[in-house]
N, C-alpha and C positions, 0 to 999 in steps of 0.2 A: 332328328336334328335337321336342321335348316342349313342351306346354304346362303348367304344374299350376294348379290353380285352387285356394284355398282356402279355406272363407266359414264365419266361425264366426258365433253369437250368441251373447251372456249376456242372461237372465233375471233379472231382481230380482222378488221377490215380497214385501213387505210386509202388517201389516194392525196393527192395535190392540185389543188386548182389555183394556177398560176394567171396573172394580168386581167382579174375579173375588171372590169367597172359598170358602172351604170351606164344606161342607154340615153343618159339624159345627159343636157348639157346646154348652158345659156350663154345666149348672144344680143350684146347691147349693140345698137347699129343707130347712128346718130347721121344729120345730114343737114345741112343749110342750100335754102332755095332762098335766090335773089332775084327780084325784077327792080331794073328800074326804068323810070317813068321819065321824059323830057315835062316841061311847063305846062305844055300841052295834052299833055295827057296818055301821050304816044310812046307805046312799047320800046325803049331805045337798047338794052340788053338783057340776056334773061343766063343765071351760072345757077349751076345745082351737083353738090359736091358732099361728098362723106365727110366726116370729122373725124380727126382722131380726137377720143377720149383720153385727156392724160390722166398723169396719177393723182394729183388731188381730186380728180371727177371722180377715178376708179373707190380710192379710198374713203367719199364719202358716198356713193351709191350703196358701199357694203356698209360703211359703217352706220348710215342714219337707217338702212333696213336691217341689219342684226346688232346691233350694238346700240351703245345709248350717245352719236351723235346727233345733236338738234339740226332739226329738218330747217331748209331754207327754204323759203316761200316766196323772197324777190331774187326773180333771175331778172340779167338785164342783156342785151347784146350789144359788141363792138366790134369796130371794121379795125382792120388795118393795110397799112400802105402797098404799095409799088417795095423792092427790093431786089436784091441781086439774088437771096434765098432767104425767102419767106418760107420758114418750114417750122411746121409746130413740129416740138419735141416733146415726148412724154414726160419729161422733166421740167417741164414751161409749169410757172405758177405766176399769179399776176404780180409778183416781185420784180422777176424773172423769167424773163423771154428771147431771148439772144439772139431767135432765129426771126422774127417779127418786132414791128416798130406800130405802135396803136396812131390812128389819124383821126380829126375832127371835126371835119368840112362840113359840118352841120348845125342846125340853128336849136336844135333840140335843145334843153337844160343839162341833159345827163346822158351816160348812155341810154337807148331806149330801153324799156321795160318790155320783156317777154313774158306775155300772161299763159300760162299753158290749161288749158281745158283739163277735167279730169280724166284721169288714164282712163282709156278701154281696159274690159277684162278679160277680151277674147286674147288668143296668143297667135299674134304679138299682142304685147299690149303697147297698146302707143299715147305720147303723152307728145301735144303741140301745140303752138300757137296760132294755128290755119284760122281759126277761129277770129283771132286780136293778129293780124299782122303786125309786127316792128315796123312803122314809118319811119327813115329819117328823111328832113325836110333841109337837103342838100343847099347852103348857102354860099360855097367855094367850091374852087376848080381842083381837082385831084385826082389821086388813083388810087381805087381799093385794089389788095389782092389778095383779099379773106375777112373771114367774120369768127366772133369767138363767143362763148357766152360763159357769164362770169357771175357773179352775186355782188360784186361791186360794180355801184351803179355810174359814180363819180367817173366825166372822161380825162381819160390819158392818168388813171386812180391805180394803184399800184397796192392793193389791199381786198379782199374777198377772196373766193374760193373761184380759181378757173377751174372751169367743168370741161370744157373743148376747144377746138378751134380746127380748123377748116381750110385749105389753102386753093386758090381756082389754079384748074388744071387748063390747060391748051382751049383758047388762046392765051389765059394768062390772064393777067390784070386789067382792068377796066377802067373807063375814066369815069368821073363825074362831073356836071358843073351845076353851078348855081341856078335854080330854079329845078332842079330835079329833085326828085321821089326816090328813096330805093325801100322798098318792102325786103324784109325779112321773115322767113318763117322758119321753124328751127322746130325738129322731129326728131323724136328719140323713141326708138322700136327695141323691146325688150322680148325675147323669144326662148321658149322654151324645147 
């Protein structure tokens, strides 16, 4: 007769891996450079400042790259005034802007048109207008103290999608007068 013997175990092995994420993480970083020119052709000021991205920029950057909102293809840019608190809020949409007032010292037709080159594909990638600067061809005496850019081209146009806006920092606001240039170029660095 036979004996059989049979002896198993099971193993449980558990653990917890708490606050993983990933090592990635993206960053939109926007900015407005302005020169402007006197009649003469002569450098009279030069401002270069971050933008904040409000949320209609935020919610169409996701939305026209994962979702099914239609891509815009004319961006335009506008200046705005001198004020006691010129401050974009991420809540600004071109209805509605509370902290900024839109100005139009210029002979342009519209606001200018910001043509943007196609993005690089290295990271960043960057998409700008270096290529087409924004002229405006300054016909009145005023004071910028920022620039915004928008998909409504119409000045002082209270309709399109505001994408940013930009406030100059120390010294603050700047004049303009008639017979001057101010170039705008307007960059937008997406990084992974």
């Amino acid at each position: 007769m036979f004996n059989e013997k049979v002896k198993s175990t099971d193993t449980v092995t558990s653990g917890l891996v708490a606050g993983t994420r990933s090592g990635d993480n993206a960053l939109a970083l926007g900015r407005f450079k302005m020169a402007c020119y006197d009649k003469d052709g002569a450098l009279k000021w030069e401002a270069e400042e971050d933008n904040l991205v409000v949320n209609t920029g935020l919610a169409y950057m996701a939305g026209s790259a994962l979702t099914s909102v239609t891509a815009i293809t004319a961006w335009y840019i506008g200046l705005y005034g001198a004020g006691a608190s010129n401050t974009p809020a991420a809540g600004d949409t071109m209805a509605s802007h509370a902290g900024w007032t839109e100005v139009v010292p210029y002979s342009n037709a519209t606001r200018v048109a910001c043509t943007f080159a196609t993005a690089t594909t290295a990271n960043p990638s960057v998409a700008t207008n270096s290529a087409s600067v924004a002229a405006f061809t300054i016909n009145a005496t005023s004071t910028v103290g920022g620039a915004f850019l928008t998909s409504g081209s119409a000045k002082s146009g209270t309709t399109g999608t505001l994408f940013s806006a930009a406030d100059f920092s120390s010294p603050g606001d700047r004049s303009v007068v008639s017979g001057d240039t101010l170039n705008v170029t307007y960059t937008l660095s997406l990084a992974g």
